[in-house]
GUKE-575395 format. One record per residue (C-alpha): residue in one letter; x, y, z. Coordinates in steps of 0.5 Angstrom, whole numbers. Example, Ala and Ser with C-alpha at 12.3 -4.5 7.8 and 13.67 -1.06 7.14 Angstrom:
2
 resn    px    py    pz
    A    25    -9    16
    S    27    -2    14
% end
This chain:
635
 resn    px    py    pz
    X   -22    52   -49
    X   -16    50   -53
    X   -19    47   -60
    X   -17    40   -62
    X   -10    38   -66
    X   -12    37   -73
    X   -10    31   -74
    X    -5    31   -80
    X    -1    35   -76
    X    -1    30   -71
    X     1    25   -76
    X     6    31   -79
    X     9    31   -72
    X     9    23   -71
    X    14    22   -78
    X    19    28   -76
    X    21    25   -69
    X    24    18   -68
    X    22    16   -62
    X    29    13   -62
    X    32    20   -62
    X    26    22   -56
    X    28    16   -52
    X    34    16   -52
    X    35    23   -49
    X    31    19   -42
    X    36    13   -41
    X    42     9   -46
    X    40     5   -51
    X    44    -1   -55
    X    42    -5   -59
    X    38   -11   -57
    X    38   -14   -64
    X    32   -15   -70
    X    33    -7   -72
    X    31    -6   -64
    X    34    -2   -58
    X    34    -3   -51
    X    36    -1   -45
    X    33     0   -38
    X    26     2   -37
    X    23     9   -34
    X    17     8   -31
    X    19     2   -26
    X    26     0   -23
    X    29    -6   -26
    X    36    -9   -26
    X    36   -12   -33
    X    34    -8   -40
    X    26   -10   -41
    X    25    -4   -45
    X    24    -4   -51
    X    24     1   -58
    X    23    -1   -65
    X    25     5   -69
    X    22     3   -75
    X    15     1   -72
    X    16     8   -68
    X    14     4   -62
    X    17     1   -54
    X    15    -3   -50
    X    17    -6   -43
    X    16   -13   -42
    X    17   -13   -34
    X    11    -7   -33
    X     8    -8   -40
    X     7     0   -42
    X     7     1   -48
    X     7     6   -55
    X     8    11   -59
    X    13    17   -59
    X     7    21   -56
    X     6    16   -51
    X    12    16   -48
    X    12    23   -48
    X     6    23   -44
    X     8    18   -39
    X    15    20   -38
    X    14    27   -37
    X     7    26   -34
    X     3    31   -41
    X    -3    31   -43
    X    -3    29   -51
    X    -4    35   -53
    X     3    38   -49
    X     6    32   -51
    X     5    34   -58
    X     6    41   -57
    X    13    38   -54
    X    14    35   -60
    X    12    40   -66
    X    17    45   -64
    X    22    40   -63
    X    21    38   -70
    X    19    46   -71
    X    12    45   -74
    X     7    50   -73
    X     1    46   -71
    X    -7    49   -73
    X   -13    47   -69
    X   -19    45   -71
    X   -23    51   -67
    X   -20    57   -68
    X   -14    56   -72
    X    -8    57   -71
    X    -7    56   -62
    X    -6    62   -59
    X    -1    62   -54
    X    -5    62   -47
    X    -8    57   -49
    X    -4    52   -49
    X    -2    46   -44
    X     0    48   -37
    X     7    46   -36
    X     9    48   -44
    X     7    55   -42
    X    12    54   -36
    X    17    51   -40
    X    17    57   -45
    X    17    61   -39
    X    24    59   -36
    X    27    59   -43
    X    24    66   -44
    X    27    68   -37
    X    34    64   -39
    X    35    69   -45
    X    33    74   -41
    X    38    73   -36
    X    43    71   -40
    X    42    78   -45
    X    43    82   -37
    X    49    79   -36
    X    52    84   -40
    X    50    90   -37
    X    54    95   -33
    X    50    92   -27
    X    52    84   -28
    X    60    88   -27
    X    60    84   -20
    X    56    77   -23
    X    61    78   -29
    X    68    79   -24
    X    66    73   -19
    X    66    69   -26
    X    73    72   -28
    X    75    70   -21
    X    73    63   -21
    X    77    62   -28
    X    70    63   -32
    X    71    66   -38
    X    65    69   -44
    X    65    63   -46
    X    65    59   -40
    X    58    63   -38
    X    55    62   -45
    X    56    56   -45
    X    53    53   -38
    X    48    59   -40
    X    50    63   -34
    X    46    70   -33
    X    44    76   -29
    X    38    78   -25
    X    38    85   -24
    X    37    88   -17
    X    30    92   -19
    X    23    89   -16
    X    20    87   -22
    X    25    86   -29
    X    24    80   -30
    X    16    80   -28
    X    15    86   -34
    X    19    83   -39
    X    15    77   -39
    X     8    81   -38
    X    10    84   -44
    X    11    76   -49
    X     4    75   -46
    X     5    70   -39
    X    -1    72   -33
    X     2    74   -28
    X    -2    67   -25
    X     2    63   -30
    X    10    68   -27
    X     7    65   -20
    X     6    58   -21
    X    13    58   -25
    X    17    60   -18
    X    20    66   -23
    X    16    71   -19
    X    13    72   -13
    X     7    76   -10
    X     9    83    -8
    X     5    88    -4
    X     2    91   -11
    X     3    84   -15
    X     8    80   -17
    X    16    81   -16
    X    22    78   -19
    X    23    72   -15
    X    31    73   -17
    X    34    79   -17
    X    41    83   -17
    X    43    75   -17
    X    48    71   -22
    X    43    66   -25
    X    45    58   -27
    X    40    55   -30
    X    38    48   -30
    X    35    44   -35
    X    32    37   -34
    X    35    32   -38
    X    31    32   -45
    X    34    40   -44
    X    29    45   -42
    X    30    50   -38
    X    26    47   -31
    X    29    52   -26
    X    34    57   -23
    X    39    56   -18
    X    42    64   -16
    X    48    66   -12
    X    47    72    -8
    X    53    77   -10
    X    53    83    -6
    X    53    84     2
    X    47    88     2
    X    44    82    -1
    X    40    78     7
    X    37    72     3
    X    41    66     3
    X    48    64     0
    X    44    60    -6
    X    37    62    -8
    X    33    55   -13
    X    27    55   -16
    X    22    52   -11
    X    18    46   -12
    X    13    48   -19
    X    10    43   -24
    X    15    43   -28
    X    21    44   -22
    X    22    38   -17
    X    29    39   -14
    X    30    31   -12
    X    29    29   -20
    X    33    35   -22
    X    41    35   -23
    X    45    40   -26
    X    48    39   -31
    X    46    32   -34
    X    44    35   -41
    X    51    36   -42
    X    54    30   -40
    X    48    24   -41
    X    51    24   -47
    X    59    22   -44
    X    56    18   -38
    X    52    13   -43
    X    58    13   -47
    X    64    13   -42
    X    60     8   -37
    X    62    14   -32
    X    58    20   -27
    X    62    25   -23
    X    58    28   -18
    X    60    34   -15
    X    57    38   -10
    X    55    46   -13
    X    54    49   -20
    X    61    52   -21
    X    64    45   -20
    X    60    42   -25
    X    62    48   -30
    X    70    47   -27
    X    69    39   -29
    X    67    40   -35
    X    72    45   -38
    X    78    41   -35
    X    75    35   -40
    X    71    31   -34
    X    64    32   -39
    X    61    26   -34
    X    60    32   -28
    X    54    33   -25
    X    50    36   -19
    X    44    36   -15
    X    40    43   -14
    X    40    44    -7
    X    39    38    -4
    X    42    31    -2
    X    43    26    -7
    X    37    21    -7
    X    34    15    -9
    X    31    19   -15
    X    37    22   -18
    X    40    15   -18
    X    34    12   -23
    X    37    17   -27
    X    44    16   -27
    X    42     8   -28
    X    39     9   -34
    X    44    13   -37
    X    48     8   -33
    X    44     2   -36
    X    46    -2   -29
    X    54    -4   -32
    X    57    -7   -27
    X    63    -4   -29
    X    60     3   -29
    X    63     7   -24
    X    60    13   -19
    X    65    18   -16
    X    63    23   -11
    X    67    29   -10
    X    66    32    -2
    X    69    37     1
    X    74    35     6
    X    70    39    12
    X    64    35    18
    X    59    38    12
    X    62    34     6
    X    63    28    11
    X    56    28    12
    X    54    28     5
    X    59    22     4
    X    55    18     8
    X    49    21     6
    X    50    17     0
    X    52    11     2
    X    45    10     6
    X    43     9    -2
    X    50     5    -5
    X    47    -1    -6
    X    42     2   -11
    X    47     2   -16
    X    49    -4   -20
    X    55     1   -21
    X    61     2   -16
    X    62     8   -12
    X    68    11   -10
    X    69    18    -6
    X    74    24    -9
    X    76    28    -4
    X    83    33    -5
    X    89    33     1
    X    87    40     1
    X    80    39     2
    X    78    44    -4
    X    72    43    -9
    X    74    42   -16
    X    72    49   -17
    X    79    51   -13
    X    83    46   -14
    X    83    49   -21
    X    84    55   -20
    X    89    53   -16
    X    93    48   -19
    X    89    47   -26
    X    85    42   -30
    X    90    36   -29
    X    88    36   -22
    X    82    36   -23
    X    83    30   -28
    X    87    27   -22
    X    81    28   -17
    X    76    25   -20
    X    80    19   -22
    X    77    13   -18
    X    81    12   -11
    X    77    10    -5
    X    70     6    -5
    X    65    10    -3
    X    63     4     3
    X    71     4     5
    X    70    12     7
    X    64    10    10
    X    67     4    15
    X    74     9    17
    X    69    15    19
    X    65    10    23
    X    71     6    27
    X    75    13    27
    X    70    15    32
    X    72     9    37
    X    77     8    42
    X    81     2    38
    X    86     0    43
    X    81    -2    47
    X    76   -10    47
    X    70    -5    49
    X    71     0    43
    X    72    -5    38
    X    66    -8    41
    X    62    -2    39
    X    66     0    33
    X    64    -8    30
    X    57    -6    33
    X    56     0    29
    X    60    -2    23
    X    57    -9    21
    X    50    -7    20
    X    54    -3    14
    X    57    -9    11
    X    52   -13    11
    X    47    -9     6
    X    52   -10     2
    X    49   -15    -3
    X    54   -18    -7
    X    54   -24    -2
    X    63   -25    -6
    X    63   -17    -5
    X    61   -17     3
    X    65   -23     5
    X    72   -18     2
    X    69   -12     6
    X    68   -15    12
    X    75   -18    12
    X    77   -11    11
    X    73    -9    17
    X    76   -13    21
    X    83   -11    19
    X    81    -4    21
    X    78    -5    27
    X    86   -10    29
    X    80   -16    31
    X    85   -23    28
    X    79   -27    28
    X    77   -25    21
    X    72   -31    21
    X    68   -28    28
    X    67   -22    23
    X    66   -25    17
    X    60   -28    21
    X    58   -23    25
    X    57   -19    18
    X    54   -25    15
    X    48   -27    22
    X    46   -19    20
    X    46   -20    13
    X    41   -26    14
    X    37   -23    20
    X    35   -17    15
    X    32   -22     8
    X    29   -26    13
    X    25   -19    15
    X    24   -17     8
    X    31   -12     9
    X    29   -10    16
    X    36    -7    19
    X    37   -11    25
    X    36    -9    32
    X    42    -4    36
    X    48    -9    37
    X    46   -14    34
    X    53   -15    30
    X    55   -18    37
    X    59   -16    43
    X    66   -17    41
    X    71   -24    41
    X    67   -28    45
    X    60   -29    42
    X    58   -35    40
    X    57   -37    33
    X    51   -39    32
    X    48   -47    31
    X    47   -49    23
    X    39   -47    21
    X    37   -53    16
    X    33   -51    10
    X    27   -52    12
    X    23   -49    18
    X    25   -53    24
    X    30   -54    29
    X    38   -52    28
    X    42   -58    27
    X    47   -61    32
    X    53   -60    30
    X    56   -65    36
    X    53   -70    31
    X    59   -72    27
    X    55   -73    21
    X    52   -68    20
    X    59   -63    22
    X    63   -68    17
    X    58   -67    12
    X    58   -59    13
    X    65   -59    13
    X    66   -62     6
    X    61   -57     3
    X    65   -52     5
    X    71   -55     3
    X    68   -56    -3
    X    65   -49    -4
    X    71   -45    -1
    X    78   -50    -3
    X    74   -54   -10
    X    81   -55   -13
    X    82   -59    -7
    X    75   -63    -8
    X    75   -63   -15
    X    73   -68   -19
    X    71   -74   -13
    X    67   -69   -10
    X    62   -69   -16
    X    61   -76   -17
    X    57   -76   -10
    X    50   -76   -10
    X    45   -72    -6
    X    43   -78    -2
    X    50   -78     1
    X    48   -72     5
    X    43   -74    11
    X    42   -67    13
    X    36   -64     8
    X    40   -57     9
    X    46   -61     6
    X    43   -64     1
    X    39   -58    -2
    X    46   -55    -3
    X    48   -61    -5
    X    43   -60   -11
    X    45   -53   -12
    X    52   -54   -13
    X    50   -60   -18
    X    45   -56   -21
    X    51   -51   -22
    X    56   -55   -26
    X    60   -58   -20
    X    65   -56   -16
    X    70   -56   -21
    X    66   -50   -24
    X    70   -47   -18
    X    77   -48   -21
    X    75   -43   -27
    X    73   -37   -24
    X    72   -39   -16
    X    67   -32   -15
    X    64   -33   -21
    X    62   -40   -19
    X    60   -39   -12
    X    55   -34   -16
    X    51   -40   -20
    X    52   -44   -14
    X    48   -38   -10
    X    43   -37   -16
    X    42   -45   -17
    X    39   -45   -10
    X    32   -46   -10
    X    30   -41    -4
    X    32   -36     0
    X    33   -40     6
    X    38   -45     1
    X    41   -39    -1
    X    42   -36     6
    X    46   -43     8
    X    49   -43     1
    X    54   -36     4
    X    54   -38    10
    X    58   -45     8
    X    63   -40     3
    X    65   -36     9
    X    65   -40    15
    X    71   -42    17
    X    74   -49    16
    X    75   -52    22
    X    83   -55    21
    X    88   -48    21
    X    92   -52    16
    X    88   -53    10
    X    91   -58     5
    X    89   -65     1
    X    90   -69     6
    X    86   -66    10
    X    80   -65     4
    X    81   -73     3
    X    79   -75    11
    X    72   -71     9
    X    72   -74     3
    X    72   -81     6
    X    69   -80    12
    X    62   -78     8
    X    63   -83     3
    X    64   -88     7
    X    58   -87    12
    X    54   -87     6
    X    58   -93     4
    X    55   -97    11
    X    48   -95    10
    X    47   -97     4
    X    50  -104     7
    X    46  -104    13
    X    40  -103     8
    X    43  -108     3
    X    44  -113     8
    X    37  -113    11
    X    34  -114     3
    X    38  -120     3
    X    36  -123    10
    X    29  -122     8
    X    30  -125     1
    X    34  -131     4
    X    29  -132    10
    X    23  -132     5
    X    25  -137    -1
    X    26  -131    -5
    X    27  -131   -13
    X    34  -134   -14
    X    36  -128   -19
    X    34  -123   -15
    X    38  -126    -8
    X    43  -126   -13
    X    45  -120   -15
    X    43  -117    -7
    X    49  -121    -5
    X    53  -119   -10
    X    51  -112   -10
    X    52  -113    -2
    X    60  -117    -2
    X    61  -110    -7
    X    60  -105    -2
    X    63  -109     3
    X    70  -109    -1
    X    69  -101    -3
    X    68  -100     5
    X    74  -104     6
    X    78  -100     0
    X    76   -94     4
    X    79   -95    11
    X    85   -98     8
    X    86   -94     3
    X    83   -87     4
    X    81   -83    -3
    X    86   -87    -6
    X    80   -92    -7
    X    75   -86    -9
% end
């Protein structure tokens, strides 16, 4: 058993490292004020930074999942360590020599599990790194050269060379001390007929890093037509290698993606190396597997959620890089950032298109062209016959469900006109719609997808009924009420400058359908309509946050999107809405008035307070009659 940690060194170990400098190799931290840092928290997903770091307390703490502690604690958690690995971790970072309590100083075998691991890994890097120059890595070396790889270039990125014997590496790394259970465990050998083999042999060796910089893993390409493996060899699933937490390159260019709110991600090793020394330093790449929801969570942290933040992904132009493209898209709305697709006219990776044309055009490549949801929608609709009603029917069946897990409710209304452009339906709004009863169908399902075809059948599907704000049944829209209320709020939600200000000086109470007047609070609670002559998108954005529910917010973009019923949308038009609610609202109130005073005068009621009815009576009746001879005028 390993002898406990002398406490000193424990504490030496706590005052060389800042937990700032620690944190900030896992996510981007900015300055969140009274001395402190902050950014988006590790350990649960979070739009909006609750992690905290105070550099001068040597302390963090999250306030959305409530973890908290030291520098080793957030060492321990975020790389799952024991404390004592944690601190090993920590003491050759700072380059303090540890002393136990039993036994002096720590043998190296004893040592945590995944600290050997790591140490092996850096020890076969060297290894292989040191091999590149041999006469046997004349290929490996060659193949670089070709590739526009220079020495420098390989030392760089730390590339190297297996040699092509049975057990190289296994011998070298007996000889630093490692069991062969230790070689097993750390994928770099593998059993053998008479014990443990090099796992890589006679293969050009990338070694990959996880974003604190430790080598974790290997990613080897086979150089000789002899060679049966495949065409690219990784390390398989260890304690310490996971392939679907891993991307290449990101302990070079996390740095760059923090500052520049950018990442590129590129879809092999010699693309990364081709980014980076044509001046694209945000350059990365998955290890041997799609990109998935966990390499999003750490673009996202570098990333820190900035809505101005961009993803670009660079696919080959053949059926596979299509694939991935749309691959991606299944997790675009994870990122607050936009995603784009970079693909070059000739189809060639990053890596040729330098060889080819040089870094310019490399540069050009991967400046952001296409969104990543607009690739997505023309490699659907591009399978449809569009020049027929059945095949836009079933392109918009396929497409719809694509927009609408759009989140951004300003966003999807925008790419659902698109769509309907692609797709040559004039009926913008029917799309709009479409896209919209989708949208609504999978929030009210907890973001269950909608069920095959449920984004309508072409031209002729119906539009729904309005659902009130509440449960019950849908709201008649024969009901000139409640379809002139409706139309106001749409007016007042899509054309404010048209409203503006008379519309705010209506109350909630002139509104009789309780979806209505819900909205009718949420835009209020909003600032107004006149809100909306400001930013229009942004205002529609409070409007949606001011709802009180879901089901509020729902009716909230279905009223900003649905399609006013004139064609022609003008004042004149606002100001018929404008009275016509008014002025209903106007003649409740007399008929309520005017049963007030038949009851007072009928009673022998107070004569003040007769009075005042009919005054208050003779008021409204004047007003009513102002609105039907004056229109808005009298508003």
């Amino acid at each position: 058993m390993a002898g406990r940690i002398n406490d000193e060194d424990v504490k030496a170990v706590r005052d060389a490292v800042p937990i700032d400098a620690v944190v900030s190799e896992y996510l981007q931290l900015r300055n969140a004020g009274g001395g402190n840092l902050k950014g988006l928290c590790p350990f649960h997903d979070e739009k909006s930074p609750s992690f905290q770091v105070s550099p001068s307390k040597g302390l963090f703490h999250c306030f959305g999942c409530q973890e908290g502690g030291d520098t080793l604690t957030f060492v321990m958690k975020v790389d799952h360590l024991t404390f004592s690995e944690a601190v090993e971790r920590l003491a050759a970072k700072a380059g303090i020599t540890l002393r136990y309590e039993e036994g002096g100083y720590n043998p190296s075998h004893q040592r945590g599990e995944r600290i050997r691991l790591i140490e092996a890994h850096k020890a076969a890097a060297d290894f292989y790194t040191a091999q590149l120059e041999s006469a046997e890595a004349e290929i490996g070396r060659r193949f670089l050269a070709e590739r526009g790889f220079d020495q420098a270039a390989a030392a760089h990125f730390g590339v190297g060379y297996s040699p092509a014997g049975w057990d190289h590496l296994t011998r070298f790394l007996r000889g630093k001390g490692f069991t062969d259970k230790e070689l097993i465990l750390s994928g770099l050998s593998q059993d053998g007929r008479r014990g443990p083999i090099d796992r890589f042999r006679g293969r050009l060796m990338w070694p990959i890093r996880d974003i604190g910089g430790e080598v974790v893993g290997f990613g080897a390409r086979k150089l000789r037509d002899d060679d049966n493996g495949p065409k690219y060899l990784n390390t398989p699933e260890t304690p310490v290698y996971k392939k679907s937490q891993v991307l290449y390159g990101i302990d070079l260019a996390k740095k760059d993606i923090a500052k520049s709110s950018r990442a590129v991600v590129v879809e092999g090793y010699t693309d990364v190396m081709a980014c980076h020394l044509a001046g694209i330093t945000t350059a990365i790449a998955t290890c041997g597997t799609a990109f998935g929801g966990e390499h999003i969570k750490i673009l996202r942290r570098l990333l820190m959620d900035n809505g101005s933040a961009r993803v670009i992904f660079t696919f080959d132009g053949d059926a596979a890089g299509q694939k991935a493209a749309l691959r991606a898209f299944e997790d675009d709305q994870k990122f607050a950032a936009e995603t784009y697709i970079a693909i070059a006219p000739d189809g060639m990776d990053p890596c040729d298109l330098r060889l080819a044309k040089g870094d310019e055009a490399v540069a050009d490549l991967v400046e952001p062209r296409t969104p990543l949801f607009e690739f997505a929608l023309r490699q659907i609709v591009a399978r449809y016959d569009l020049e027929t009603p059945a095949g836009r029917a079933a392109a918009l069946d396929e497409a719809a469900p694509v927009v609408a897990r759009i989140k951004n409710s300003g966003a999807q209304h925008e790419v659902a006109v698109q769509l309907a452009g692609m797709l040559g339906i004039l009926d913008t709004q029917f799309v709009v719609k479409r896209v919209w009863q989708l949208a609504r169908w999978a929030r009210d399902r907890g973001g269950a997808p909608a069920p095959a075809g449920s984004a309508g059948r072409g031209p002729q599907a119906p539009a729904p009924a309005a659902r009130p704000a509440h449960a019950g049944p849908a709201l008649n829209l024969r009901n000139p009420v409640y379809a002139t209320e409706r139309e106001l709020l749409k007016l007042a939600l899509q054309y404010p400058q048209l409203v503006s200000p008379a519309f705010d000086a209506y109350g909630v109470d002139e509104f009789t359908a309780a979806p209505y007047a819900a909205v009718r609070q949420a835009i209020l609670d909003a600032g107004g309509a006149e809100e909306g002559l400001k930013d229009p998108q942004e205002y529609l954005v409070r409007v949606r946050d001011a709802a009180p529910d879901d089901v509020v917010r729902a009716t909230v973009t279905e009223l900003a999107v649905e399609a006013i019923m004139r064609r022609t949308v003008d004042e004149a038009y606002a100001a018929e809405q404008l009275v016509t609610v008014r002025l209903r609202a106007v003649d409740r109130r007399v008929r309520d008035v005017q049963g007030t005073f038949t009851r007072l005068a009928g009673g022998h009621g107070d004569p003040q307070r007769l009075a005042a009815v009919q005054n208050e009576l003779w008021v409204l009746q004047q007003y009513g009659r102002a609105l039907r001879e004056r229109g808005a005028a009298a508003l």
